[in-house]
C-alpha positions as CSV (number, residue, x, y, z in Angstrom):
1,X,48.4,2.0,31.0
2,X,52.1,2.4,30.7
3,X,54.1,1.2,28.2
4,X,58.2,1.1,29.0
5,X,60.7,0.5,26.0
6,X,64.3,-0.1,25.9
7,X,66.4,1.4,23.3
8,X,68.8,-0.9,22.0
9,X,72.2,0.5,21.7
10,X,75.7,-0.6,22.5
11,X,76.1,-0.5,26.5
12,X,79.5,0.1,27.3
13,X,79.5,-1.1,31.3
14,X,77.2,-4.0,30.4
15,X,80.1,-4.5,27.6
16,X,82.9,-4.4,30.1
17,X,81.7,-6.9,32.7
18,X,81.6,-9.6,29.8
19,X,84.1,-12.1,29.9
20,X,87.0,-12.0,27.3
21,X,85.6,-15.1,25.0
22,X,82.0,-13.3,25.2
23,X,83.7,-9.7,24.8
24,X,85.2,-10.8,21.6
25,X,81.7,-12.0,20.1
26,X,80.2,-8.5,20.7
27,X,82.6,-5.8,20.8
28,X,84.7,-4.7,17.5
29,X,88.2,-5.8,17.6
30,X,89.7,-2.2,16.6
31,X,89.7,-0.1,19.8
32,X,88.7,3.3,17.5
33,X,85.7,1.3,16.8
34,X,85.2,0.1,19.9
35,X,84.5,3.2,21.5
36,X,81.8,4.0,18.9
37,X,78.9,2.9,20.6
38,X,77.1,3.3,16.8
39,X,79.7,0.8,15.3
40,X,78.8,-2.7,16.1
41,X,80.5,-6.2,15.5
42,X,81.0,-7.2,11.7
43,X,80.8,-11.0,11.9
44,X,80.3,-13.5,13.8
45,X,76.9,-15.2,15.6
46,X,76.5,-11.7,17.1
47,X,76.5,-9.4,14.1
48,X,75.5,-5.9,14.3
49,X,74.6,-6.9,18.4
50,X,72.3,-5.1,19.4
51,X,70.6,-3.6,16.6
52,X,68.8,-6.2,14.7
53,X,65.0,-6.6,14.1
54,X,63.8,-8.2,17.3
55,X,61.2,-10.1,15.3
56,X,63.7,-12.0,13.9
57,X,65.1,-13.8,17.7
58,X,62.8,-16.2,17.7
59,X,64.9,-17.6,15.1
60,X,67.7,-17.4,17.3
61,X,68.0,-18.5,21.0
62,X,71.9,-17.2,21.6
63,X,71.0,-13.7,19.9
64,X,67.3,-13.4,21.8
65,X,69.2,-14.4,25.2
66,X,71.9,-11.4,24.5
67,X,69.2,-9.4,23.8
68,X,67.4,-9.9,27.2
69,X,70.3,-10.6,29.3
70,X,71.3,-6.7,28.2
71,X,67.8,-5.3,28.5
72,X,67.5,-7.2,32.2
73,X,70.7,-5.5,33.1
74,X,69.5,-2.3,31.8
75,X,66.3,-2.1,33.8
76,X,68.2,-3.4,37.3
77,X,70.8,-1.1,37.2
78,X,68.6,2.0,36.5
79,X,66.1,0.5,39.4
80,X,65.0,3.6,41.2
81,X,64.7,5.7,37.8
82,X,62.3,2.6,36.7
83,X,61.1,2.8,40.6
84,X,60.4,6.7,40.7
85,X,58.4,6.5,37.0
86,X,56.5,3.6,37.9
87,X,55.6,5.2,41.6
């Protein structure tokens, strides 16, 4: 059996191919603290994107669908690393 996890940390080309009015929900507004990937936003719907307890997105369709849509993005553009462990 194999068992594959993804870390959840800031992704900064997953961040840049986000639309402005999504960028703003989950990048911090300083630009020093934007390029932190350990500094995550302070407010908003998204708060502290991506690291929050996944047990708790059940509660939360927009945060659970972040979460996946970055973990789905993740996995397809790392294909043939996934490709060559999984082989």
């Amino acid at each position: 059996m194999q068992v594959t996890f993804v870390y959840l940390s800031r992704l900064f080309e997953w961040e840049n191919q986000l639309p402005p009015d999504m960028l703003e929900l989950f990048v911090p507004a300083d630009p020093q603290e934007a390029a932190d990937p350990s500094i995550t936003i302070k407010s908003g719907p998204f708060l502290q994107f991506p690291n929050y307890p996944t047990i708790s997105c059940g509660e939360n369709y927009e945060r659970g669908n972040a979460l996946a849509n970055m973990a789905g993005w993740t996995i397809r553009n790392n294909a043939e690393l996934f490709e060559s462990i999984f082989s």
